[in-house]
MARKENU-240978 format. One record per atom (N, C-alpha, C): residue number from 1; atom name; x, y, z. Coordinates in pm, 1 decimal, padded with zeros to 6 digits. Layout:
// residues N
{i->NUM&at->CA&X->X&Y->Y&Z->Z};
...
END
This chain:
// residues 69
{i->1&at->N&X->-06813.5&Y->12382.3&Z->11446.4};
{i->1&at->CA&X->-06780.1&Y->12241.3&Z->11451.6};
{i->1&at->C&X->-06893.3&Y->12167.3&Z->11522.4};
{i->2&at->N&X->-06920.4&Y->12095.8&Z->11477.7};
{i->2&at->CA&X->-07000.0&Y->11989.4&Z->11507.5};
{i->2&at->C&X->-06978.8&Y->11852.0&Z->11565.1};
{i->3&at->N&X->-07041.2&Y->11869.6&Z->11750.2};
{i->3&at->CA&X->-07000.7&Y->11759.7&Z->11858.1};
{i->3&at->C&X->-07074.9&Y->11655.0&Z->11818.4};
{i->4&at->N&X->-06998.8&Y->11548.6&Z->11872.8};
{i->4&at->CA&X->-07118.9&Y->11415.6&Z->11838.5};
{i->4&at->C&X->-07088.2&Y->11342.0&Z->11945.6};
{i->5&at->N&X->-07211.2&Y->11286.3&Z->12052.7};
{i->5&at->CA&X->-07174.1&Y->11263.0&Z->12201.9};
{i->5&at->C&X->-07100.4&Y->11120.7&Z->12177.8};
{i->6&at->N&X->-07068.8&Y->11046.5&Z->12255.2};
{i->6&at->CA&X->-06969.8&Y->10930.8&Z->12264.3};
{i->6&at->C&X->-07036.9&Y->10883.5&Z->12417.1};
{i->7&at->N&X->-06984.8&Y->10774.1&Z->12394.9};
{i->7&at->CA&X->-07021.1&Y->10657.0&Z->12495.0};
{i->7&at->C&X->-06856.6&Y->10618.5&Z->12527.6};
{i->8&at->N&X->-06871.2&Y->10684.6&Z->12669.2};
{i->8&at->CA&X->-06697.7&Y->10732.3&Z->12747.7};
{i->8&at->C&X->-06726.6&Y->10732.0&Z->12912.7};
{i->9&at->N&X->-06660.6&Y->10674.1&Z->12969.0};
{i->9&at->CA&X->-06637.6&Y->10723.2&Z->13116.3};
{i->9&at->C&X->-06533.5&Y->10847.9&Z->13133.6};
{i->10&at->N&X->-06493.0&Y->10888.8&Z->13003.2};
{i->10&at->CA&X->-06410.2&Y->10997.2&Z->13021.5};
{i->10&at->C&X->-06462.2&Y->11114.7&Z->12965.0};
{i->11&at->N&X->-06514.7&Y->11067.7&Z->12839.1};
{i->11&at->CA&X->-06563.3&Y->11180.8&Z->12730.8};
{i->11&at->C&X->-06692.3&Y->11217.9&Z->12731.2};
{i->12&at->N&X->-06763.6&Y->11346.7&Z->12711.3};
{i->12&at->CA&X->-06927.0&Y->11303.4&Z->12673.7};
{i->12&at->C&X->-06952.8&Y->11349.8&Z->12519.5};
{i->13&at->N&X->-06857.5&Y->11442.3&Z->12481.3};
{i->13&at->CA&X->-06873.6&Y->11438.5&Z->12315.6};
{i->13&at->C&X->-06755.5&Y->11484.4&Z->12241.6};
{i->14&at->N&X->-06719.0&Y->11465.5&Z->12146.4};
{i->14&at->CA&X->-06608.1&Y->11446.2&Z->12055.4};
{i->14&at->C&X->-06647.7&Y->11514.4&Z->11903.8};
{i->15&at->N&X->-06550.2&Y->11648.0&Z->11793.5};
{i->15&at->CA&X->-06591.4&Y->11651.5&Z->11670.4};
{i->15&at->C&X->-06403.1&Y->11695.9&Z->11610.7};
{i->16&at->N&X->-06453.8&Y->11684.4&Z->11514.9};
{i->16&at->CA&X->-06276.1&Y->11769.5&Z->11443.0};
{i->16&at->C&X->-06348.7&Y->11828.5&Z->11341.2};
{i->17&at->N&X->-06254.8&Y->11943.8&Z->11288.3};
{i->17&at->CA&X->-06263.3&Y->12001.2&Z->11201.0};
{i->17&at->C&X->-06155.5&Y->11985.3&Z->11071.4};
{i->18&at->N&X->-06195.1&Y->11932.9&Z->11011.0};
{i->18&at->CA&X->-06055.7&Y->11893.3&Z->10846.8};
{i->18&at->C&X->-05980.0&Y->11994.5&Z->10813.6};
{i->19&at->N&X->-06038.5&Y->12085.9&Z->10830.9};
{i->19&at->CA&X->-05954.1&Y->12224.3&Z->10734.4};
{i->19&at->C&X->-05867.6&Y->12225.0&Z->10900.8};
{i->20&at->N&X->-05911.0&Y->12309.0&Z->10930.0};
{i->20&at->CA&X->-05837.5&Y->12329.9&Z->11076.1};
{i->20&at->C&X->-05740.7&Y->12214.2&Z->11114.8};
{i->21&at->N&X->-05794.6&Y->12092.9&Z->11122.7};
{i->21&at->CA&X->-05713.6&Y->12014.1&Z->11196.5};
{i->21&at->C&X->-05707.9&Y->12042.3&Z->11427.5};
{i->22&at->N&X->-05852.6&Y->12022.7&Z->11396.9};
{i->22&at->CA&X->-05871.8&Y->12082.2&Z->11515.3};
{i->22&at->C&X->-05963.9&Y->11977.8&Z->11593.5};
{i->23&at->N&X->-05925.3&Y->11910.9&Z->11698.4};
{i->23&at->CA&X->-06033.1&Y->11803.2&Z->11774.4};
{i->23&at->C&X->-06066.4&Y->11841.3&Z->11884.9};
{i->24&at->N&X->-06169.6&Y->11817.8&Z->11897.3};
{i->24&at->CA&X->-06268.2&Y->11957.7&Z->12049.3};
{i->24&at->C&X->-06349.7&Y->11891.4&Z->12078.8};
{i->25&at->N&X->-06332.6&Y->11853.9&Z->12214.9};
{i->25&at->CA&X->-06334.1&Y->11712.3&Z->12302.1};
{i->25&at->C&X->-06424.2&Y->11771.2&Z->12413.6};
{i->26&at->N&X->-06538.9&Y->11708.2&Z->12461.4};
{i->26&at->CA&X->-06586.2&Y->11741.6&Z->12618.5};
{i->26&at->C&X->-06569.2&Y->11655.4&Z->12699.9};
{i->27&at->N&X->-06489.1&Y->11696.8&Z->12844.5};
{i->27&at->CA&X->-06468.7&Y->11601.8&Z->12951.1};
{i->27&at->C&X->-06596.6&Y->11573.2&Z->13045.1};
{i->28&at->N&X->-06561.0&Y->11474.8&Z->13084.8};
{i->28&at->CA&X->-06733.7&Y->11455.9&Z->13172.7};
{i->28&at->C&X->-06676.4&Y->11551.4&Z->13258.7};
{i->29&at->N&X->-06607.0&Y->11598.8&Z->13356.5};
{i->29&at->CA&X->-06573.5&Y->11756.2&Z->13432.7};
{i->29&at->C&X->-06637.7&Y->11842.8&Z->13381.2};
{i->30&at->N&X->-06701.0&Y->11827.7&Z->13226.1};
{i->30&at->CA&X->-06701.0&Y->11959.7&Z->13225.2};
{i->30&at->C&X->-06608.7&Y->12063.9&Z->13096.9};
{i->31&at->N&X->-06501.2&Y->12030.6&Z->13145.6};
{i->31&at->CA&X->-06434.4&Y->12113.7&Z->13041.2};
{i->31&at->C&X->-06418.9&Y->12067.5&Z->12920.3};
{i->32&at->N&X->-06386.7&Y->12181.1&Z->12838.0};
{i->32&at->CA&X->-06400.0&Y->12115.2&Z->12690.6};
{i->32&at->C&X->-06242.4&Y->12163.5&Z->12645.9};
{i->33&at->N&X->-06161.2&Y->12100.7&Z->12566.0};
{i->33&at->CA&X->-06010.1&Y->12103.8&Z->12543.7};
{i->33&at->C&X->-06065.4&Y->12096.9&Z->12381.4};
{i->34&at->N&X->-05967.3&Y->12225.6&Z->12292.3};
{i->34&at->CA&X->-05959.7&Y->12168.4&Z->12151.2};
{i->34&at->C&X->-05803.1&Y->12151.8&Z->12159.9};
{i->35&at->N&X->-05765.5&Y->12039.6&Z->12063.2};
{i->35&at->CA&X->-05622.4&Y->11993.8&Z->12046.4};
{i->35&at->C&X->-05591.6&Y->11989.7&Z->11906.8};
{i->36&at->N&X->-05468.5&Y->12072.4&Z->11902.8};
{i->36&at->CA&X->-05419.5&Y->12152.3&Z->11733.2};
{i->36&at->C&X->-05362.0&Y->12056.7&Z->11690.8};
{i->37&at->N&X->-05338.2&Y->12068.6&Z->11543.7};
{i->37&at->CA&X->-05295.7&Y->12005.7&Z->11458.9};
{i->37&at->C&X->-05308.7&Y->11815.0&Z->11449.1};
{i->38&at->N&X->-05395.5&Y->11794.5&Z->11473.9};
{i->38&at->CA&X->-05462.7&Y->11657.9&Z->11499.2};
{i->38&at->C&X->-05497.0&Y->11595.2&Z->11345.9};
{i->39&at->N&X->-05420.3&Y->11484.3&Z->11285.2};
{i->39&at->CA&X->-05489.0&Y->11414.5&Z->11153.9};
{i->39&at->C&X->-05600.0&Y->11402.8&Z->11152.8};
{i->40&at->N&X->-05694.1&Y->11383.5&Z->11083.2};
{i->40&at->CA&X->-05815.7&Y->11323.2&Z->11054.7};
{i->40&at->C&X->-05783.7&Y->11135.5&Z->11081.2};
{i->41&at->N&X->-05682.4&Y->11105.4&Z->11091.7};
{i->41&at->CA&X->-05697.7&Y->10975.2&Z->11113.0};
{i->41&at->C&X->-05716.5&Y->10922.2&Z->11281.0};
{i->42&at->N&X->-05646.2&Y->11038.7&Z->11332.8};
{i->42&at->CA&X->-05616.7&Y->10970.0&Z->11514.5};
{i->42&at->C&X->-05803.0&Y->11048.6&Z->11557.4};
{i->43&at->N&X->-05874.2&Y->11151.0&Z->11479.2};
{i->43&at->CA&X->-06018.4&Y->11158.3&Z->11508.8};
{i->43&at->C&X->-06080.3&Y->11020.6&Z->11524.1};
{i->44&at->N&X->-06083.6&Y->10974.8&Z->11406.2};
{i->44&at->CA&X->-06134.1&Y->10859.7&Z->11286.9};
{i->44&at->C&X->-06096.9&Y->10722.4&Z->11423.9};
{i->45&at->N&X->-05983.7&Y->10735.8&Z->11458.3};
{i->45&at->CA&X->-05940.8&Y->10667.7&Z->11554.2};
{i->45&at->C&X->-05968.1&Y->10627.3&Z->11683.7};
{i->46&at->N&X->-06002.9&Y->10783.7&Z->11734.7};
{i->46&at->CA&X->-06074.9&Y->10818.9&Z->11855.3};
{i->46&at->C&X->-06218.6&Y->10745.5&Z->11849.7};
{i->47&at->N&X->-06294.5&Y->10781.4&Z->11783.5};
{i->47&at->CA&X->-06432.4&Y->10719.1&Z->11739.4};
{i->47&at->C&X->-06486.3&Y->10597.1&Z->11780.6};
{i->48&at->N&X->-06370.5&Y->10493.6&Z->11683.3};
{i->48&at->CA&X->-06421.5&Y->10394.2&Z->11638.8};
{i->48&at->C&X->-06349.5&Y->10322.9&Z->11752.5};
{i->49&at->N&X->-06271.5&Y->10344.7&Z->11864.8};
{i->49&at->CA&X->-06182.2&Y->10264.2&Z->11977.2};
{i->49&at->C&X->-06305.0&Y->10214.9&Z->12084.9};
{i->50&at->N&X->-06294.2&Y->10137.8&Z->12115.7};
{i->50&at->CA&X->-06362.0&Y->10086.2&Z->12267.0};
{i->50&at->C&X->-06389.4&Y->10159.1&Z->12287.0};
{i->51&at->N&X->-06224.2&Y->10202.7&Z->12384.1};
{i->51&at->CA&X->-06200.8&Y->10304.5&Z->12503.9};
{i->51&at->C&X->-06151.8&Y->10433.9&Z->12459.0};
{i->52&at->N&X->-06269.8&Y->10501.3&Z->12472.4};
{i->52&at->CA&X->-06176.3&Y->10666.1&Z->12428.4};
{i->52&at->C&X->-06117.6&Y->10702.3&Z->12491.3};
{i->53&at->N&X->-06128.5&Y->10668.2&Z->12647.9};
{i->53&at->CA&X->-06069.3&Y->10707.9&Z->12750.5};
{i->53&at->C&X->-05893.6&Y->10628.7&Z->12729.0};
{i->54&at->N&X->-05856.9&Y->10542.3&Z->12709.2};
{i->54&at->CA&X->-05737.4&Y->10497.9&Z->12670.9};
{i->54&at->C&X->-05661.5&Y->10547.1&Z->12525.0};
{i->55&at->N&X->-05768.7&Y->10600.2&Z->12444.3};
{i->55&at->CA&X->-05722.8&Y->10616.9&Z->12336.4};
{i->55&at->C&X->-05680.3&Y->10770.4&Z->12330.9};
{i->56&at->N&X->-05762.7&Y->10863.8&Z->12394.5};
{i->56&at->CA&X->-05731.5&Y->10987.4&Z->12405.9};
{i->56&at->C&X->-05578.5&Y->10976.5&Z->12472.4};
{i->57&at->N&X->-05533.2&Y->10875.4&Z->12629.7};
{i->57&at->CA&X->-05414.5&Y->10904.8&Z->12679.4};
{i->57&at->C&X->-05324.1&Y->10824.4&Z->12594.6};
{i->58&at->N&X->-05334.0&Y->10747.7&Z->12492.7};
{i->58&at->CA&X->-05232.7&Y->10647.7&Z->12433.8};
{i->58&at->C&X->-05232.1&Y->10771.9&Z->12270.0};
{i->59&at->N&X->-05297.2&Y->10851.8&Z->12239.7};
{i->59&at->CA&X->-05258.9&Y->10923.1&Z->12098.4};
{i->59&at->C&X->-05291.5&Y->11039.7&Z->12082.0};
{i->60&at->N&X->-05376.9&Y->11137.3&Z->12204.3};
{i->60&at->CA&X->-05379.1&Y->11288.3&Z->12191.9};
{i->60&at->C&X->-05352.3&Y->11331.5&Z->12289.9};
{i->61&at->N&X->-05365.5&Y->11309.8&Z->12440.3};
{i->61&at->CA&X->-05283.6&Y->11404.7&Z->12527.9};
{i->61&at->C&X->-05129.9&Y->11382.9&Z->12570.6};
{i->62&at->N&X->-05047.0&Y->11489.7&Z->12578.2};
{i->62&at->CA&X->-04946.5&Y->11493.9&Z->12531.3};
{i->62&at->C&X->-04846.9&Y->11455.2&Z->12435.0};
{i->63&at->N&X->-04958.9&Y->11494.7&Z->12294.1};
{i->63&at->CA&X->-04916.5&Y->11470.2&Z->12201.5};
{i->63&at->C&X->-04953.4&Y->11576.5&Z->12150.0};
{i->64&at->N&X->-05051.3&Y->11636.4&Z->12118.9};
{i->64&at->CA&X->-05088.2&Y->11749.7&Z->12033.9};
{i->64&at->C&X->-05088.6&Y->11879.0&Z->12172.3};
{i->65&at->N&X->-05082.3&Y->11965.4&Z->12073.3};
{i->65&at->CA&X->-05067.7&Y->12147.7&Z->12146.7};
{i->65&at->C&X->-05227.0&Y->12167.5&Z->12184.1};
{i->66&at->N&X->-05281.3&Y->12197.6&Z->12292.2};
{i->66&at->CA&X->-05402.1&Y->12232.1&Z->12306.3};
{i->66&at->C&X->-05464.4&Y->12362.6&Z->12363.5};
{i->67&at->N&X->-05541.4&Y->12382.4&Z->12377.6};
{i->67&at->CA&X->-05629.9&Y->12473.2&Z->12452.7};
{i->67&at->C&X->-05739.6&Y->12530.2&Z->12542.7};
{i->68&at->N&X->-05773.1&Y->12517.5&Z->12639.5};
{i->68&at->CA&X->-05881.8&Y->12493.6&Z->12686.5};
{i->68&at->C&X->-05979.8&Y->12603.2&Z->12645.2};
{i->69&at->N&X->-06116.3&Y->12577.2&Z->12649.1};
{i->69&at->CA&X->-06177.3&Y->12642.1&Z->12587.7};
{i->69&at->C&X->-06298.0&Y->12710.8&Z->12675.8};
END
């Protein structure tokens, strides 16, 4: 999968995978979280928002099953 950095006070890079349905996120901490079963639209979503940092807590964490990686 292929990261693509972002302009985030939360994030430093962001990619999904279509088949999978898989979004694999790096925190500026450091850690990197992939989160299962994720549309291609709330990615698409993530992206194009201001604030990823609001958008990640308003439509993928605690919403999708994740993993740290």
């Amino acid at each position: 999968m292929k990261l693509r950095p972002v302009v985030s006070e939360m994030l430093i890079a962001a990619g999904y995978d279509r088949r999978s349905r898989i979004l694999e996120v790096i925190f500026r901490t450091g850690e990197t979280y992939r989160y299962k079963g994720v549309p291609s639209s709330r990615y698409e979503g993530l992206m194009s928002a201001d604030s990823k940092g609001k958008y990640m807590h308003r439509h993928i964490i605690g919403h999708y099953d994740y993993e740290r990686v």
